[in-house]
C-alpha positions in Angstrom: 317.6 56.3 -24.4 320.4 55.4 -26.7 317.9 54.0 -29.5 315.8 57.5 -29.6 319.5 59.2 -30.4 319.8 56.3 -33.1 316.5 56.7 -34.9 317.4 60.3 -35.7 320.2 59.3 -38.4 317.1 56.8 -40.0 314.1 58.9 -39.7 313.3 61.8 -41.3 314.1 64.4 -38.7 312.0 67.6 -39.3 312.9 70.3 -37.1 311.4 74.2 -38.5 313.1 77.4 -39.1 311.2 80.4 -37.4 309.8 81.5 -40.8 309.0 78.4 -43.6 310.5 78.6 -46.7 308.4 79.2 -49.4 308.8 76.0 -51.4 306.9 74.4 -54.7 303.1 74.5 -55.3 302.4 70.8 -55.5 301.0 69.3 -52.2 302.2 65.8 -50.8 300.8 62.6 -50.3 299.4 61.4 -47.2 302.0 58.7 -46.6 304.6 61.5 -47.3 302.9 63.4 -44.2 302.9 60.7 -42.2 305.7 61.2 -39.0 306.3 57.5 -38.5 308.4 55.3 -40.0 306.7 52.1 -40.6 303.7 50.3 -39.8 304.8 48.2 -37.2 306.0 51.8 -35.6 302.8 53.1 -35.9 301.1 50.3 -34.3 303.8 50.9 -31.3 303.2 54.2 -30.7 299.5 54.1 -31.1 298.6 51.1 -28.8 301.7 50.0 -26.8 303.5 53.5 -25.8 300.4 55.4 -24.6 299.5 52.9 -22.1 303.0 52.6 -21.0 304.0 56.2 -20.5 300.4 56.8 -18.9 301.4 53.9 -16.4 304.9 55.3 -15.8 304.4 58.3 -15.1 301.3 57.8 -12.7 303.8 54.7 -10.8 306.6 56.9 -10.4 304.5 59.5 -9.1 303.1 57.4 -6.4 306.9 56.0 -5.9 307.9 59.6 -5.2 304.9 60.3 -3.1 306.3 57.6 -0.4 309.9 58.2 -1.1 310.0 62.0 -0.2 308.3 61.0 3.2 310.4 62.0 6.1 310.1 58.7 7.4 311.9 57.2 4.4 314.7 59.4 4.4 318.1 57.5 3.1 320.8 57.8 0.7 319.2 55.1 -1.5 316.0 56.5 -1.0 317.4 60.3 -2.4 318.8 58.3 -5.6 315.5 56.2 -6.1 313.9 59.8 -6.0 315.9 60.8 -8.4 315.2 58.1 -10.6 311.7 57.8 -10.1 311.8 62.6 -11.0 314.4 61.5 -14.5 311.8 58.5 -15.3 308.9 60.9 -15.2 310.7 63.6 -17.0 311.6 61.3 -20.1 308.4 59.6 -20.1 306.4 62.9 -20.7 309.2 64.0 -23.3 307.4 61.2 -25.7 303.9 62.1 -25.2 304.5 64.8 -28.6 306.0 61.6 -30.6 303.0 59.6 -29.8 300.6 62.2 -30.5 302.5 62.8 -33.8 300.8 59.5 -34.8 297.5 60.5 -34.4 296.0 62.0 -38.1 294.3 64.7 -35.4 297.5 65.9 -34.6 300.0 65.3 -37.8 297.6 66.9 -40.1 297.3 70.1 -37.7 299.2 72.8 -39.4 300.0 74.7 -35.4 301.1 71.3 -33.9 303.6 70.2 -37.0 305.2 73.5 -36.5 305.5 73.0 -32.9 306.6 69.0 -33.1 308.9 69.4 -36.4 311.0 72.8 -34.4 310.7 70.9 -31.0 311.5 66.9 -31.9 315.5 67.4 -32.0 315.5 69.1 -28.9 313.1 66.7 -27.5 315.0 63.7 -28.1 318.3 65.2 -26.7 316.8 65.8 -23.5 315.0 62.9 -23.6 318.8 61.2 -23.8 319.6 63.5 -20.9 316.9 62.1 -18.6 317.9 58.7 -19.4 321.4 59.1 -18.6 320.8 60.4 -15.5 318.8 57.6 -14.6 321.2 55.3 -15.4 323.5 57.2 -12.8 321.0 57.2 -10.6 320.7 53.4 -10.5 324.5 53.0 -10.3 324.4 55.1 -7.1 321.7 53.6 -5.4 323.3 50.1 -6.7 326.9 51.4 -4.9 324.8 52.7 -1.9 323.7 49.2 -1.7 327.2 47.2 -1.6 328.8 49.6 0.3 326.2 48.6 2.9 326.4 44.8 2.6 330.1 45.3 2.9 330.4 47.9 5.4 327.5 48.0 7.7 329.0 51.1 10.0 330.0 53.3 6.7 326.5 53.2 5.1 324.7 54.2 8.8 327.2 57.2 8.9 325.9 60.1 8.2 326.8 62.4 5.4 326.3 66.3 5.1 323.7 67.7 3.6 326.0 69.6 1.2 328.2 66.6 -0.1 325.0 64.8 -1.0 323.2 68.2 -2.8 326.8 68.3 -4.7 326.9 64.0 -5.5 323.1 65.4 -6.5 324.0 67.8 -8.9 326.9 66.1 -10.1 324.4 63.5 -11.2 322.5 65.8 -13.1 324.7 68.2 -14.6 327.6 65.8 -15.9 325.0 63.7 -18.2 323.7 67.1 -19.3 327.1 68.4 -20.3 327.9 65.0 -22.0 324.4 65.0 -24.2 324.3 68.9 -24.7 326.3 68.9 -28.0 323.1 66.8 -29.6 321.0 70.1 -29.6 323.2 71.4 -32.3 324.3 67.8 -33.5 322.4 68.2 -36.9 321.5 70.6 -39.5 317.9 70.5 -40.7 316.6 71.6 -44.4 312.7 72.8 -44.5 310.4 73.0 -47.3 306.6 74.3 -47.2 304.5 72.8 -49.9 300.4 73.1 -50.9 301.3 76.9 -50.6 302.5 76.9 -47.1 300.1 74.5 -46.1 302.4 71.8 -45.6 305.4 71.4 -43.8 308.3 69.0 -44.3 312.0 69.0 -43.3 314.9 66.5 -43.4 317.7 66.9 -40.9 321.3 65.9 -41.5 324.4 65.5 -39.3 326.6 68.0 -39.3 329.9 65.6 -37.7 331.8 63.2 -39.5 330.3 59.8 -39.2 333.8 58.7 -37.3 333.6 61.7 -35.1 329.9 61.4 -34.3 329.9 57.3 -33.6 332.0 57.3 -30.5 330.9 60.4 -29.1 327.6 59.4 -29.0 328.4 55.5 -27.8 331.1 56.2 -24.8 328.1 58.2 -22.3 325.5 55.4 -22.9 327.7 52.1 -23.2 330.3 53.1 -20.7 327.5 53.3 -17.7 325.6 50.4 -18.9 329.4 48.4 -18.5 329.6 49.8 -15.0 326.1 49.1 -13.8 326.5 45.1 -14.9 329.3 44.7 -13.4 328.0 46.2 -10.1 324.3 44.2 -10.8 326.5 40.9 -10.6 328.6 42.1 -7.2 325.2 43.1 -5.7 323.5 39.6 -6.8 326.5 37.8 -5.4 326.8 39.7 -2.2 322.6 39.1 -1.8 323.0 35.9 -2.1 325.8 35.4 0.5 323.1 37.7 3.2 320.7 35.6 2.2 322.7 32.6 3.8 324.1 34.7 7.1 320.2 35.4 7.4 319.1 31.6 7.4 321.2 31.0 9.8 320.0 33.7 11.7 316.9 32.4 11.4 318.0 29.1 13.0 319.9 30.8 16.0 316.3 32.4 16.9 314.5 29.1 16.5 317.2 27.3 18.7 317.2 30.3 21.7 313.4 30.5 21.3 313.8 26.7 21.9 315.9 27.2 24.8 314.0 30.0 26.7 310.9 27.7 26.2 312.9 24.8 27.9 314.1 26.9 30.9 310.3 28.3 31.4 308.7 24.5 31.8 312.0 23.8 33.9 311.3 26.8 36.2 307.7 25.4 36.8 308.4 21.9 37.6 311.7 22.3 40.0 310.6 24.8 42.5 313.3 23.9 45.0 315.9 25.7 42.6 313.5 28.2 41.9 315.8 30.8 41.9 319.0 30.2 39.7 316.9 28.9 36.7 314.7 32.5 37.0 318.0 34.2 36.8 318.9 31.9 33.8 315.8 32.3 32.2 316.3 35.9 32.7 319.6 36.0 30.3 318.2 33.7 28.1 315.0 36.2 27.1 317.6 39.6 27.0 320.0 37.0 24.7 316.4 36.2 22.4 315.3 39.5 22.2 318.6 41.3 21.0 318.7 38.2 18.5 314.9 38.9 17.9 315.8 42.6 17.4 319.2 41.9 14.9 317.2 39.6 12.5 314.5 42.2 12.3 317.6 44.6 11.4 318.8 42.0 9.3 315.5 41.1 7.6 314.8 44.9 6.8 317.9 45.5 5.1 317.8 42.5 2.9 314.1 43.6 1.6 315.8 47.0 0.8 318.5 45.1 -0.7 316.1 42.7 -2.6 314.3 45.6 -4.3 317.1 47.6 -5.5 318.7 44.6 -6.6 315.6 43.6 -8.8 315.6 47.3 -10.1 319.2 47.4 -11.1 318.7 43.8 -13.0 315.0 44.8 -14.7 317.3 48.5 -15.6 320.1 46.6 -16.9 317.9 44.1 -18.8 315.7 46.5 -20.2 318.6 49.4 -21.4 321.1 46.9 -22.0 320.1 45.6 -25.6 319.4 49.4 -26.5 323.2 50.0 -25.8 324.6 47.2 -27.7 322.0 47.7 -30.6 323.2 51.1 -30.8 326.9 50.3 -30.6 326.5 47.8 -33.1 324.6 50.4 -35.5 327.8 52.9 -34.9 330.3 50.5 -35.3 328.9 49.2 -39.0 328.0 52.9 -39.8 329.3 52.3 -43.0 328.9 48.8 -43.9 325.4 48.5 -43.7 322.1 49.9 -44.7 320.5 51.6 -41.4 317.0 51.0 -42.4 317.6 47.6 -41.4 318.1 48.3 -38.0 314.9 50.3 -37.4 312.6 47.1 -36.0 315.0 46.3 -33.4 315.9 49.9 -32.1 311.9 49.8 -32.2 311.8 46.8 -29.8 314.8 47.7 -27.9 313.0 51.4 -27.5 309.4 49.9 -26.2 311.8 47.6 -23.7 313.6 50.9 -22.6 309.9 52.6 -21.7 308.6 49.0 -20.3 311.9 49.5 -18.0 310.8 53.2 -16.7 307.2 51.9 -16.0 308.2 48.8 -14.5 310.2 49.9 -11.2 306.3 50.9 -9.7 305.4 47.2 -10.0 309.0 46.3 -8.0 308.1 48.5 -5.1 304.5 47.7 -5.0 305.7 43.4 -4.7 308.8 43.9 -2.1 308.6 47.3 0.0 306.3 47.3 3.0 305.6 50.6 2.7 303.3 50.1 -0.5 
């Protein structure tokens, strides 16, 4: 998530060497201890961000749990998979930050050392995870309008290594793009109450007009894509949604029909025969209709679903990317303190995003 990448030039960023360094005797405060940055982040990740991460990651796990069925085997159904695995992944990558905010755990001496040496690392894959979902929901969304379009191209089938390749692709591209992060800053650590406290500030080691673009063009480039395929998807839906009404009036007129021909049949026995052949063509006509509309109907609930994902993805990531693109382009112009609240709110809309796509499946696939 582009706002977690963002907080790390605000924050104090506290990565540990291997051995502390031996720094003055005087001890620090308690609000100098303290791992969060404000109050209104401390209510976030105290009250909000548990229950959200906890309902994540239990959703997605259930998501996957019908998605991996053999039954359920599609294309879409591989990348919603895939979502659903890089939505778990970066949801459990914040449980340390939120326990970070608990006195039990920032005032333990074992887990500071653990949280301080592990948080940059944390938040770079973290930023991995997301961007592979994003990619993710642009498949799945292309999957989609490839199959509105081109009925007989989405039912072909593809092999089994183009799709592990398309898979891996998916994964390893983002990873490649976000690795530099690991080693994107250079951290400074002091020990103080004679070793019994441990503080560090980190500090990028790129020039500001180096560092901005590199880290905008993998998160606002994808977010550009996936709107522009959200609004081809809505439009397309919206033009099934019209070929199935009048669907759904062709079967109401034959079923209208074959009801006609059946009290005809009964009341003119003397031409008994013709209207029995009749009626016979007019029930195989209803029941191929009968059987296209259920077709029909199916694919526009699978369309409806991942169409509602792709929007409540684009709505929820979106203001993080142009929060964050804003924050690189006035870099220098502005004080980046004043930016924390909103890369706060645009963070807790990021996480409500991931835990969100359980509630979409539970309202609009059958299979929940």
């Amino acid at each position: 998530m582009s706002t977690i990448l963002s907080r790390i030039q605000m924050e104090t960023i506290q990565p540990l060497p291997t051995t502390p360094i031996a720094h003055q005797n005087r001890c620090l405060t308690e609000e100098q201890m303290q791992m969060h940055g404000s109050e209104f982040e401390w209510y976030l990740q105290r009250y909000l961000f548990p229950s959200l991460v906890i309902f994540g990651i239990l959703g997605n796990a259930l998501n996957l749990s019908v998605l991996l069925d053999k039954k359920m085997q599609s294309r879409a159904n591989t990348f919603l998979a895939m979502l659903a695995f890089a939505d778990i992944f970066f949801l459990s990558l914040l449980v340390p930050n939120i326990l970070a905010n608990y006195s039990i755990f920032s005032r333990n001496w074992h887990f500071r050392m653990f949280y301080l040496s592990a948080k940059v690392h944390l938040i770079s894959l973290a930023n991995w995870a997301s961007a592979v979902a994003i990619w993710c929901v642009i498949a799945v969304c292309t999957d989609r309008l490839i199959g509105i379009r081109n009925p007989l191209a989405a039912r072909g089938h593809i092999t089994r290594r183009k799709m592990v390749g398309l898979i891996c692709a998916i994964v390893a591209v983002p990873g490649l793009l976000t690795a530099h992060q690991h080693v994107a800053h250079v951290c400074l650590v002091r020990a103080f109450c004679n070793g019994s406290q441990l503080y560090s500030k980190c500090l990028p080691v790129n020039q500001e007009r180096w560092f901005a673009p590199n880290q905008s063009n993998p998160i606002i480039f994808p977010i550009i894509v996936l709107a522009i395929l959200n609004t081809m998807l809505l439009c397309a839906l919206r033009r099934r949604s019209k070929q199935l009404n009048n669907l759904n009036r062709n079967e109401s007129w034959s079923q209208k029909q074959h009801k006609n021909v059946e009290n005809g049949e009964s009341l003119r026995e003397g031409s008994k025969q013709p209207l029995s052949k009749f009626s016979q063509s007019s029930s195989h006509s209803s029941e191929g209709l009968n059987q296209h509309l259920l077709h029909a109907k199916t694919e526009q609930r699978v369309t409806i679903t991942v169409a509602l994902i792709v929007s409540m993805f684009t709505l929820t990531n979106g203001p993080s990317a142009i929060v964050h693109l804003l924050q690189n382009l006035l870099l220098t112009g502005i004080d980046q303190r004043e930016w924390y609240n909103a890369t706060l709110v645009c963070s807790a809309l990021v996480i409500f995003g991931k835990a969100s796509n359980f509630i979409l499946f539970c309202l609009f696939s059958k299979h929940f």
